[in-house]
N, C-alpha and C positions, 0 to 999 in steps of 0.2 A: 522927222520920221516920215516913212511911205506909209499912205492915210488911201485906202483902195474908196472908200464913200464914207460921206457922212447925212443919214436922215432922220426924219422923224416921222414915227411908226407907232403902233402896239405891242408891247412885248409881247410875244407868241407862247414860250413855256417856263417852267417855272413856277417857282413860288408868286412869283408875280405877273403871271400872264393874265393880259389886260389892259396892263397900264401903258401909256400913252408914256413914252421914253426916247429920246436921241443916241442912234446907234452912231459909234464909231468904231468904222471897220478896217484895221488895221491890217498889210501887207506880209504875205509871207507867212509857210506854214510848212514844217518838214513832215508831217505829219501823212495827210494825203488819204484820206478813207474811201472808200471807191463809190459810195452814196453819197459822201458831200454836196450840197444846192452850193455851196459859195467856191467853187473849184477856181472863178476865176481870184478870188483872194490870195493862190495859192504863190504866186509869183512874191519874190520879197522886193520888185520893182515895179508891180502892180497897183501904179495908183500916181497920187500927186504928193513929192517931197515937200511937206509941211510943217513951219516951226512950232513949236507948242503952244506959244500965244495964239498963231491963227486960229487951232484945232480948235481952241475955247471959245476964241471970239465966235468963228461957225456954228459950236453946238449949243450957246445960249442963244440965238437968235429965237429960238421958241420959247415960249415959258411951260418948260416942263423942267421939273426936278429929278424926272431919272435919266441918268446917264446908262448904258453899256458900252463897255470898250470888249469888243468882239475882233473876229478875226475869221481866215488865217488862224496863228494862233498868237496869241499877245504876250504872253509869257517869254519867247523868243527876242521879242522888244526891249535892248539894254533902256529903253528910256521910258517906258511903261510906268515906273514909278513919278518919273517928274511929271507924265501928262496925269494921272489919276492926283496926284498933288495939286495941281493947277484946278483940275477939274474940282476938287472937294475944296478949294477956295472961294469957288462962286457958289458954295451951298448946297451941291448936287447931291444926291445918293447915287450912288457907285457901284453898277454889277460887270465883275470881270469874266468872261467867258473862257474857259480854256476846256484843252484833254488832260489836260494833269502830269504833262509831260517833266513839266519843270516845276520845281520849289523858287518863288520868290519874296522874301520874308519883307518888310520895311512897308508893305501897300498899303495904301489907303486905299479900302476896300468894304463896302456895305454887306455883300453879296457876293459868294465866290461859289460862281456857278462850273460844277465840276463834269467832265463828260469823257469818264474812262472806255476806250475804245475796246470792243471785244472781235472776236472771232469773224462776226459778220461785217467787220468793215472791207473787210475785199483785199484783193492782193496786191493794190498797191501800197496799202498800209506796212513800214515798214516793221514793225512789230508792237505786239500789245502785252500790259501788263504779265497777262496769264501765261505767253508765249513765252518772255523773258522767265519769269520762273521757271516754266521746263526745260528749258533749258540750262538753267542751274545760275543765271544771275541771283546775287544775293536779296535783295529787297526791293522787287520793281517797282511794288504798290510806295515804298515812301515817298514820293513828292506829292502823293495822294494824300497821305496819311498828314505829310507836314503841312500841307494846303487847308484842309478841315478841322485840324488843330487851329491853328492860327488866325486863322477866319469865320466868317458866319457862312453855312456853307448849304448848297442845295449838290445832292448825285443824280446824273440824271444818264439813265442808260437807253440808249436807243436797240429798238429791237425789228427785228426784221420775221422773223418766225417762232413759234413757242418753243422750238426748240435751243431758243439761245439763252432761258432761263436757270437751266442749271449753272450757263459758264455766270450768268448778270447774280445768283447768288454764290456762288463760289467767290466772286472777285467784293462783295458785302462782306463776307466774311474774311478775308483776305486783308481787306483795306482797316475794319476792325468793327464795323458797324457798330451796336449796342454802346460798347466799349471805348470807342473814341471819344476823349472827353475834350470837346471844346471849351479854351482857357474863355473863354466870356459867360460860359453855362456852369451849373452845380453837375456833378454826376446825375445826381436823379433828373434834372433838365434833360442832359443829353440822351438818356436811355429812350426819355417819353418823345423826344424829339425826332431819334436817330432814321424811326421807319416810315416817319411822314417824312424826310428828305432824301428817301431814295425816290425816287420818280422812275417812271418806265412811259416810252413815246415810242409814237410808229415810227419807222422808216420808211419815209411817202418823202419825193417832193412833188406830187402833185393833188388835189384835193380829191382826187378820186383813189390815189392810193392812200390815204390819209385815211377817210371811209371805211374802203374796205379793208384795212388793218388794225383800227379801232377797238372794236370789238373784241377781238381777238388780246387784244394789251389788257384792255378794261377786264376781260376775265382772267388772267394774270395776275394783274391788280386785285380782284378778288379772292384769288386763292392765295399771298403771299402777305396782304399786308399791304404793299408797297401802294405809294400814289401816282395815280393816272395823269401823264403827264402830255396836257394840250399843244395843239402846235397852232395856234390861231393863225400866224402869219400864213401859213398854205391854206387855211379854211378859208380866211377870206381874201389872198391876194392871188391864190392857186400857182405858188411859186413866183409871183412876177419878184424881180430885183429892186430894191430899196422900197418895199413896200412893208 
């Protein structure tokens, strides 16, 4: 598989941002949001052709237990499954990054970090959830729905102006919030769980748009519920690459 980098960082958002983890950033993304920091991932030849033993043997060289297999988007990767298989053989925890493009059932998966694209991704975005619905597609939200079923799961919606929370609770309730009962939780689990894993994060890639649109999310976050979701990698690397 094309492997665009592999480093070791801090997880920047997240239920677990903080933690000191080994990104592996995987090639190739049809996706294309017009604020993406990792645009050059986008190529699905963007990178070094790598077997899946290499992958491993490069990402234990630190001793850290968290794994993320990021992107691009990973989901896209027929082989996705054998490297997070390989990965959770040497004992790792496992966070998969995706837009919820695709359902891929069979993962070995700790953390399935979900990031539904809305309105504000810009227009090279081919289309998002909310779009396909009005359009009269039958059930865009499902590989969303079957992903947070299946999985342990974090929603994290990037927001670019307060005006984009009507669409970020529209597509909550859409995907099933409250309601969605992950097979590892009781119902009453998921209910109490469901509005601390929506997260809300700026749209900055740089530490000064980051700042100044802070604030802005954090009182969002106060008036909905939802959790404020940090982006440390631009606080402290100010966008630099494999930081």
């Amino acid at each position: 598989m094309v492997v665009n980098e592999i480093f070791h960082s801090i997880q920047g958002e997240g239920l677990l941002a903080g933690t000191p983890s080994v990104f592996i950033r995987l090639a190739g993304c049809p996706v294309g949001c017009e604020w993406c920091d990792t645009k050059y991932a986008w190529d699905a030849n963007a990178g070094e052709e790598l077997p899946i033993p290499e992958i491993v043997n490069r990402t234990v060289q630190w001793p850290c237990r968290y794994v993320v297999i990021t992107g691009g988007e990973p989901m896209v990767n027929p082989q996705l499954p054998e490297l997070a298989r390989a990965i959770k053989e040497r004992n790792k925890h496992i966070t998969i990054e995706t837009s919820g493009i695709k359902f891929v059932g069979g993962l070995v998966c700790d953390l399935m970090s979900v990031s539904p694209k809305l309105s504000n991704s810009g227009q090279k975005i081919k289309t998002t959830p909310l779009r396909q619905q009005s359009s009269g597609q039958a059930d865009p939200f499902s590989p969303i729905r079957q992903l947070i079923r299946r999985y342990p799961y974090q929603l994290k919606f990037v927001v670019d102006s307060s005006d984009d929370l009507p669409e970020i609770q529209q597509a909550v309730e859409q995907i099933g919030g409250a309601n969605i009962r992950n097979e590892f939780e009781t119902s009453e689990d998921a209910a109490k769980m469901a509005a601390t894993r929506v997260m809300l994060m700026p749209q900055a890639k740089t530490r000064d748009e980051l700042i100044a649109k802070s604030p802005m999310v954090a009182q969002m976050c106060k008036e909905t519920g939802y959790v404020f979701c940090q982006r440390l990698h631009i606080l402290l690397y100010d966008g630099a690459r494999g930081k």
